[in-house]
N, C-alpha and C positions, 0 to 999 in steps of 0.2 A: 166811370168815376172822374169828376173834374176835382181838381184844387182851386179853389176861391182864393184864400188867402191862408197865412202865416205870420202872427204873432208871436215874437220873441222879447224875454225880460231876461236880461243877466244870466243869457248862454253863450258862454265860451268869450270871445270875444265882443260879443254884443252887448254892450253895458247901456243900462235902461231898458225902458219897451221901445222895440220895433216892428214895425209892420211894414208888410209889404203884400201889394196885392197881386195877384195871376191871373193874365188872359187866359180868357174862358169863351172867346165868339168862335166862332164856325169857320169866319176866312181868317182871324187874326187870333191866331192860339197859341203864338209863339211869347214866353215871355223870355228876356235874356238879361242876364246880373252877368257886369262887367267887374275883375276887379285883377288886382296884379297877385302873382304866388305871396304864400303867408298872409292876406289880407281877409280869409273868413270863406274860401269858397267853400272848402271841405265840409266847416263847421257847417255851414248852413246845410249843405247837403245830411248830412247828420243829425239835425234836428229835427227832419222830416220821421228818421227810422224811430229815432227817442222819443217825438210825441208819440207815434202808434203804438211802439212797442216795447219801447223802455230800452232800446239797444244803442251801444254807439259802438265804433272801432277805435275808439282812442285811447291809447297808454296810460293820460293821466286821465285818473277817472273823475275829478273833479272838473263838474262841468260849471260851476257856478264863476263869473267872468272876475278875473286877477285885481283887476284896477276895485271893482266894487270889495270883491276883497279884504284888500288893501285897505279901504279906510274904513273899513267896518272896524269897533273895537270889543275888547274881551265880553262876554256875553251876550254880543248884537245878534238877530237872525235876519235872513235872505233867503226869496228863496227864487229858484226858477224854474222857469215857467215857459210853456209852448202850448199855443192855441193853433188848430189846421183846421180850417172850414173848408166846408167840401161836398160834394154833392154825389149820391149814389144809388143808383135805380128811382132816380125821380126825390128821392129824401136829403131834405137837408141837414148836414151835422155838424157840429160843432164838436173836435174832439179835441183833450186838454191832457195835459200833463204836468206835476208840478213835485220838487224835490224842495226841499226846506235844508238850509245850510247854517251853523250856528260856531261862533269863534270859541273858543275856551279859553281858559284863564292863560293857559301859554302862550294864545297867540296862534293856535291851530284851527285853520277853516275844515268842520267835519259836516258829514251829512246827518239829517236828522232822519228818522223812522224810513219807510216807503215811499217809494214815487205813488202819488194818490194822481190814478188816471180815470178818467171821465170821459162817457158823450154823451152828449145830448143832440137832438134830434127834433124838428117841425113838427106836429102831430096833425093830423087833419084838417082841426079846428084852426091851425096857426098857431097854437100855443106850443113853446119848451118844453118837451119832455126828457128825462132821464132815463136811460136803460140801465135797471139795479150794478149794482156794481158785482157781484156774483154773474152775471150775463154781457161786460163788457167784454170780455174775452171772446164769446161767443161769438158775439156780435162785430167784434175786428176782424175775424173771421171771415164770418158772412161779406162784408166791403173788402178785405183781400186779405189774403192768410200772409203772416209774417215768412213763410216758404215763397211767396209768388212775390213778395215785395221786390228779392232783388235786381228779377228784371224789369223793374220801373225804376225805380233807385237805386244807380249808382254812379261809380266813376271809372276813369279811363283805368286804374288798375285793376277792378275789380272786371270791366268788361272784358282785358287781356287775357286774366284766366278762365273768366269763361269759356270762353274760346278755345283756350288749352284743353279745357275737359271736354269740349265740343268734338276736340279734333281728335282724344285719345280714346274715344268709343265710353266715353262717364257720361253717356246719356238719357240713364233711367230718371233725374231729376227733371232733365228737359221736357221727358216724354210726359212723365207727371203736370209738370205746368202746364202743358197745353193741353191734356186732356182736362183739366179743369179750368183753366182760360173757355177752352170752344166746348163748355158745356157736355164734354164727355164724361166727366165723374158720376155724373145721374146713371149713367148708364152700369159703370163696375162699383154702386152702391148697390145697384139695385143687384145687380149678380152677385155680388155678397151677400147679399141679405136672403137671397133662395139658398145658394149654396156657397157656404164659407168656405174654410179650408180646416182640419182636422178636426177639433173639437169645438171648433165654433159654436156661437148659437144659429144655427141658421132656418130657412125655413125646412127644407127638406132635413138638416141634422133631426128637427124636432119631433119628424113622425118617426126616427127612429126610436124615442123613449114612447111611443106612446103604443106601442106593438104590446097586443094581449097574448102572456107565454102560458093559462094555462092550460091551451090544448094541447103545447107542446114544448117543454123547458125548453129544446132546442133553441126555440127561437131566441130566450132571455142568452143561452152561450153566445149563439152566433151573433145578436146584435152585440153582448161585451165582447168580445172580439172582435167584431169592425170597428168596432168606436178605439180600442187599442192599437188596431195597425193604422189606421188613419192619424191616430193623434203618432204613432212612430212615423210615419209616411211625413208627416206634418214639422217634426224635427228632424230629418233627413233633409226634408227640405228648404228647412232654416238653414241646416249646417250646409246645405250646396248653397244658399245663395250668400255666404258667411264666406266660402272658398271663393265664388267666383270675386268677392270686393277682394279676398286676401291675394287674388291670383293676379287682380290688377295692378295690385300696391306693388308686388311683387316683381310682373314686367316691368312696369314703370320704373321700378328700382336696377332691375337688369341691363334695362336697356339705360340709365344714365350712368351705371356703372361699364360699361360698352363703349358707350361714348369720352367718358374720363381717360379710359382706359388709353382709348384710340389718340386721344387729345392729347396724354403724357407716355404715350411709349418710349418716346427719345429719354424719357425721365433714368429709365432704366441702366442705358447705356452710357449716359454722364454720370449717374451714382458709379457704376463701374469704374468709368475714366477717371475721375476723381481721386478713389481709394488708389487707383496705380502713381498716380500723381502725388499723392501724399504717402507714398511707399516711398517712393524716388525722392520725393525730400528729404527723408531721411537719410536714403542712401548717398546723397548729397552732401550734407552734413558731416557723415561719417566719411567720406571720401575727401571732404575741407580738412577735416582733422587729420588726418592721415598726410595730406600733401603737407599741410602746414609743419609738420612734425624732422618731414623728411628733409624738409626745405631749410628749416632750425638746425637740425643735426647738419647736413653738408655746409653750410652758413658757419658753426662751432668748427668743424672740423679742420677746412680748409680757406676760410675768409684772410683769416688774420699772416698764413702763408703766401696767397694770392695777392695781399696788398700789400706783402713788404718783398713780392718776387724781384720788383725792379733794384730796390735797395740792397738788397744782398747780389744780385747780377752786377751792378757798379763796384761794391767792395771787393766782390769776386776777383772783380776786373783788376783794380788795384792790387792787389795784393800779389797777382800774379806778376804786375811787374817791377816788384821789389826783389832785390838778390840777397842773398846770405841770411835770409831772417833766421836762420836755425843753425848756431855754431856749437852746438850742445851735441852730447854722444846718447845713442840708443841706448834706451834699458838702464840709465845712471839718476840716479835722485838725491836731491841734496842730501838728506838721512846718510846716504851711501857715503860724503864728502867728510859729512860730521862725525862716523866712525873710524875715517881713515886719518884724520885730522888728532882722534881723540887717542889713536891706540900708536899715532908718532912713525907711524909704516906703513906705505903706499902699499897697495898689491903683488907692485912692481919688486918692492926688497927697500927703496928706495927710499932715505930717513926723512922725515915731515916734521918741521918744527916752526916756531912762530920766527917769522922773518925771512924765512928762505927761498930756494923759489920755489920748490913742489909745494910747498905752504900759500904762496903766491897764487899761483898757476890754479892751485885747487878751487880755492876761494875767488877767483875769476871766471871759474868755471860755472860757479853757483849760479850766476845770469843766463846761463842758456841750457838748463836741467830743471825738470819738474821739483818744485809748483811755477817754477817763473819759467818754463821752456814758451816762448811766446812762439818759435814756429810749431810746437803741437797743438797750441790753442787754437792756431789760424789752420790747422790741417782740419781738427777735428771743427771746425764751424764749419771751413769747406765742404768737407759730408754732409755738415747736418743741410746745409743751403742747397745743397742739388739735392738731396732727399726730397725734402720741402719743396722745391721747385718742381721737383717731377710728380707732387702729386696735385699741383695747380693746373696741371695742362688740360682737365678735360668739366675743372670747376665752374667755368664761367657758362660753358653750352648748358652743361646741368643744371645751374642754378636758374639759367634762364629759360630751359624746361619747366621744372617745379613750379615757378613764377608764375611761367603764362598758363601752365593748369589749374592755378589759383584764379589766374583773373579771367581764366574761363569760367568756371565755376559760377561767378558772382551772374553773369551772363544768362546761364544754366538756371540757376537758382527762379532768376527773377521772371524770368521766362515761366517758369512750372507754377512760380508764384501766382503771375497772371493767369493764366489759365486756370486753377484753383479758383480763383476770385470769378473769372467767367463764367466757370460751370456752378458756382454756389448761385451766382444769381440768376443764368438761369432758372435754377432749382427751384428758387424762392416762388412760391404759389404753385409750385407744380405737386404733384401725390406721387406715393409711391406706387408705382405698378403691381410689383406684389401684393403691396397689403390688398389697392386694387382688386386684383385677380384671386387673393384669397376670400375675400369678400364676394366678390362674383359668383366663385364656389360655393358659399353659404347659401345665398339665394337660387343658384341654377339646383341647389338641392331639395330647397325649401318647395321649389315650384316643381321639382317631378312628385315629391311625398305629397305635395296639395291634388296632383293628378293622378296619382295611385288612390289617394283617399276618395278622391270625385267618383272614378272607376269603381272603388269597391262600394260605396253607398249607392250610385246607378243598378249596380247588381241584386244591392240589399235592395231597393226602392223596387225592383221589379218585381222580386221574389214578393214580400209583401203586398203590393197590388194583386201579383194573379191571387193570392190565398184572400184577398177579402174582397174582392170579384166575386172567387168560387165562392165561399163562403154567403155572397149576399144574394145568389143566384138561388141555393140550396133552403135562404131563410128564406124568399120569396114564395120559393115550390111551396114553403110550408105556410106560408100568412093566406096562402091563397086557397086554403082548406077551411081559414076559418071567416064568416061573414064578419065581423069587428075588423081584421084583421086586412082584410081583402076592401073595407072602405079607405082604410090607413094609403094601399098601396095604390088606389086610385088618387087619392089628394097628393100623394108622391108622385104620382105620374102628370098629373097636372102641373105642380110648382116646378116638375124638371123640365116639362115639356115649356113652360113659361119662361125659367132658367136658358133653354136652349136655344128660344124664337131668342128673346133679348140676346145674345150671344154672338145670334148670327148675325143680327142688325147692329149689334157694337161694331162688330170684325167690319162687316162691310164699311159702317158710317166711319169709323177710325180710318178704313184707308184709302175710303174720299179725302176726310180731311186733312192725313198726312200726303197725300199725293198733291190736293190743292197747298197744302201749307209748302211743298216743297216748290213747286210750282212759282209760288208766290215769293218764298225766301230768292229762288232762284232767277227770278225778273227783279226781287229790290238790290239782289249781290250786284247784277250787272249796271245796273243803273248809279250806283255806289260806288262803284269798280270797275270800271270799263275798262278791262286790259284780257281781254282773252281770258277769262278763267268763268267756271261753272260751277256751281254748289249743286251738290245731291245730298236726299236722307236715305236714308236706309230704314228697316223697318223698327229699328231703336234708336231712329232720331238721331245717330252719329253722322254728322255732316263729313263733307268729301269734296274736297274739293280736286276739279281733274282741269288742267288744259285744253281747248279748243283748239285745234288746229288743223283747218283746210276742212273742215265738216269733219273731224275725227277728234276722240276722246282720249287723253293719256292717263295715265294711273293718277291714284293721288299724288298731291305732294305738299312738301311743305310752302309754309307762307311765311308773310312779312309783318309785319308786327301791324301796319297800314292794315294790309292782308284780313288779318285776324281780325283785328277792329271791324271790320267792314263784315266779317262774317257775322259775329256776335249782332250786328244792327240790322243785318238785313233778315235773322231768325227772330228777333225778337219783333223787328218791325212786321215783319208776313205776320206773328203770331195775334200783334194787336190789330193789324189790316183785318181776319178771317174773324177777330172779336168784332170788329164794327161791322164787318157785311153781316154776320151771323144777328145781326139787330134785326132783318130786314123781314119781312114778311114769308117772302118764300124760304127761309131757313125755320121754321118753327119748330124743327125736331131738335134746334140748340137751343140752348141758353144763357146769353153769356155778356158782360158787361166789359167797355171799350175802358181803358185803363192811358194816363198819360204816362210821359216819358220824361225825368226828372235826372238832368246826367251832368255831371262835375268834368268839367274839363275833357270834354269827348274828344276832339276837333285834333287836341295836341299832335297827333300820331300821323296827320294826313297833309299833303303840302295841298295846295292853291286851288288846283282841279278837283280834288277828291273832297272837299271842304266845301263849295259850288255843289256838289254832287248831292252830298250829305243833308246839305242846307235846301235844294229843294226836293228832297225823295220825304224828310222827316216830317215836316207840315202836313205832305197829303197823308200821310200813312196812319199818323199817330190821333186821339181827337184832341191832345195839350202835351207841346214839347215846354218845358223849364230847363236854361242851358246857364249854369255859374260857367266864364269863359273868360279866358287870359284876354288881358288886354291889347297882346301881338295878335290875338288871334277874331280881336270885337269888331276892327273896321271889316274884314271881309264879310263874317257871321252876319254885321248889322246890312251888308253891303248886296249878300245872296236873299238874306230871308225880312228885307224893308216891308213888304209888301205883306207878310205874315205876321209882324213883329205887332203885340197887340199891349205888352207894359214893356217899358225896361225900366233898371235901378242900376246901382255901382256901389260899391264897396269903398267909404272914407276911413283910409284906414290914418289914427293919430299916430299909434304907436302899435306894439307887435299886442299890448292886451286891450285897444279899444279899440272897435268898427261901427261904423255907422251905415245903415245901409239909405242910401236915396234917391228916392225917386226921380227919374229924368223925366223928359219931355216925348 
């Protein structure tokens, strides 16, 4: 299959019709559209899947381009449109695509009915024909089934996980593609169609309805009951190849839960650390309030003692060297003066009246006897002042204890705080271990119960096989008694025997051509990759990649994203290499049509060398590369593959909703 060309009207970006044409010659099959990220590469690459098959990868499903849009007004229609001319076992086609777009009164661009897709095709004569539109399906098919497409069409994302599923043993769709690439399909239709699998219509199923029972009911038992263990055999077999996808999902999930795991164990031990840490906050806090409290009470207690200990030490001091301050008698109070004064008679006998002297004397004496005894007042402060002083003596160490426990704290605090803050961000993007590891449990359980079950249906599958084995051994003894019956098991023996030649000739031809396709992946990996490393397949087409070293082989391992890339291109290259040899005469037991390579941004992944590499391995390999390509990446592309390069174009981009694409020189 070559691509001619691609007309584009008001898709995605591409506002109006554009065209662009694709080298199609023998030495120059390279064409290559330059343009920078966001300028149309992907769409373009997209439009190729949407005309064949009506499919895109894009979010917004409106494909019909913004700017056109935009000035469409309420009740306008648009529509768009993809024309892919192309040529396919010698026939020319013309295949179309076309979605109609209409604005509504709100001001909303909607899509109208169906995509109406069309080919048309050269007829003999040179005249346009139409393949019914009931038979375009068919016939997209027949030119390349929308399962084979994606290894011709795509991009550097899409070839990444290829690769990934290359590398994790997901390679029953690979093994598919190239069995129908290099012409192996003909061969497991054709084993199909002798012998199916449980209740199929096949050939051999069919002489089993045609068995005459009345010489012997038996025979009508025994054929319903082969036909019932086969059609059970048949959903056992469904449900084991239902386990083996569930068992992959499975690993697959184990082992990235394994690796999560492995990736955030520390997680574990900082959630720990953390919760100690924010214990101890508190205990902090609680330990602030308590000092602060203790700090206040000795502060009330003894402060106002401590700051006036010098002031009472000086008066002390004075007071001491005053003499006679206390000429008053013990235990006498004026009350005592005013009774003795009142009743006219001393204690003493001795008469008290006003003017006298014991009258005198008495009332002299009033100034040094309580309430006016001033040396009692100054005895009794003296106590209280040494009291007071002596409980300041050990105020100032303590207070300045308490203190610095305070302004420890704040220290303490900030410290625990930081760390807190350290381990949350850590934290941040990390998983929990446990949930983790509980989760891991669910699946390490899930995958033993998938092997118990595999276990017990291998046992049912057996049991069933021998009894309709026996059972078809037993209906034979009896078909062979009767002449009707005994033609039936001869045309049986014939379609098996046919069944079994094509069989052997599949097995052998299959592993010619997986040994050459390996062979062949394995000369384009190094030539792509020249760093010591070797691609092998296995006989389910799971690639392997091992290290060379010194003439010896190491296990597999893993790769580089470069790596990967390079794998994905040198299996799909070997795959269309063994499709163009398989043209050749001496291959006539194949059948099989040389397919181009149509690839958005391939190159990104590969520095200088491996780009050189790429650029001259894809020309000889492929029979039409199409490369949409960064424009950091145009001068080398344009620089390795001048000499192959048979159209280019580039990408005008005006704005993010309009691209133009144009033709260079």
């Amino acid at each position: 299959m070559l691509l001619t060309s691609l007309k584009l009207k008001d898709f995605r970006q591409f506002k109006g019709v554009q065209p662009i044409e694709f080298a199609t010659g023998s030495d120059k099959n390279v064409t290559i559209i330059l343009g920078e990220n966001g300028s149309g590469k992907t769409s373009l690459a997209q439009a190729f899947t949407w005309c064949l098959y009506g499919k895109t990868d894009f979010e917004d499903t409106l494909l019909l381009c913004k700017a056109t849009a935009q000035a469409m007004l309420p009740g306008d229609e648009e529509t768009v449109e993809a024309e892919l001319k192309l040529t396919h076992s010698g026939t020319d086609y013309t295949i179309t695509s076309k979605q109609r777009y209409k604005k509504n009164s709100a001001g909303v661009v909607q899509s109208v009915g169906q995509r109406k897709f069309a080919i048309a095709f050269k007829g003999k004569d040179g005249q346009q024909e139409f393949v019914p539109d009931l038979q375009t399906d068919l016939r997209m098919k027949e030119i390349l089934p929308s399962e084979l497409s994606k290894y011709f069409f795509f991009d550097g994302e899409r070839i990444g996980n290829m690769s990934k599923e290359l590398r994790r043993g997901k390679s029953s769709e690979f093994a598919d593609a190239v069995r129908s690439l290099l012409g192996l399909s003909a061969f497991t239709a054709a084993l199909y169609h002798l012998k199916g699998s449980g209740t199929s219509r096949s050939v051999i199923r069919s002489y089993d309805e045609k068995y005459d029972s009345t010489s012997d009911k038996r025979i009508a038992d025994y054929t319903q009951r082969i036909a019932q263990f086969n059609e059970e055999i048949e959903k056992i077999d469904e449900r084991l190849l239902e386990i083996e996808r569930e068992e992959e999902l499975v690993a697959e999930k184990t082992q990235a839960l394994n690796d999560s795991i492995k990736e955030n164990e520390t997680s574990r031990d900082l959630a720990s650390r953390k919760v100690k840490l924010v214990e101890r906050r508190q205990t902090l806090n609680n330990r602030r309030k308590t000092q602060t409290v203790d700090l206040l009470k000795a502060f009330n207690k003894n402060a106002p003692a401590y700051f006036a200990k010098k002031m009472m030490g000086d008066s002390l001091g004075l007071l001491t060297q005053t003499q006679n301050l206390d000429k008053g008698f013990p235990d006498i109070h004026a009350r005592t003066i005013d009774h003795i004064i009142k009743n006219g008679k001393c204690i003493c006998g001795a008469e008290v009246c006003i003017g006298n002297d014991a009258f005198n004397a008495l009332n002299k004496l009033r100034d040094y006897i309580p309430p006016k005894s001033l040396g009692q007042l100054i005895e009794t402060f003296r106590l209280t002042c040494e009291s007071s002083v002596k409980g300041t003596e050990s105020f100032f160490d303590d207070f300045c204890d308490k203190y610095r426990d305070i302004l420890s704290f704040d220290f303490d605090y900030a410290a625990n705080e930081s760390e807190i803050d350290d381990i949350t961000k850590r934290l941040t993007g990390m998983k929990d271990v446990g949930q983790l590891q509980a989760e891991l449990t669910k699946y390490e359980r899930q995958q033993r119960n998938l092997r118990d079950e595999r276990s017990q249906l291998d046992v049912s599958k057996g049991g069933k096989e021998t009894n309709r084995d026996r059972m078809e051994t037993e209906r034979h003894e009896l078909t062979l008694k009767d002449k009707n019956n005994q033609c039936i098991e001869i045309f049986k023996a014939y379609a098996q025997y046919l069944r079994d030649t094509i069989a052997i000739e599949y097995n052998k031809e299959e592993r010619r051509v997986r040994d050459e396709l390996s062979m062949a992946v394995g000369e384009i990996f190094r030539e792509i990759y020249n760093g010591g490393l070797s691609l092998s397949l296995d006989e389910k087409y799971n690639v392997q990649v091992m290290v060379s070293d010194f003439g010896g082989y190491t296990e597999d391992i893993e790769t580089s994203t470069a790596q990967s890339i390079s794998i994905i291109f040198a299996f799909i290259a070997g795959v269309i290499k063994m499709a163009r040899e398989s043209q050749q005469p001496e291959n006539a037991m194949l059948v099989s049509e040389p397919y181009p390579l149509v690839m958005d941004a391939p190159l990104s992944a590969f520095d200088k060398t491996r780009i050189q590499t790429v650029c001259n391995v894809l020309p000889n390999v492929a029979e039409q590369v199409i490369i949409f390509i960064k424009d950091t990446d145009g001068e080398l592309a344009e620089k390795y593959l001048s000499d192959r390069i048979g159209s280019r174009a580039e990408f005008d981009k005006h704005n993010e909703f309009e691209t133009y694409i144009r033709e260079r020189g």
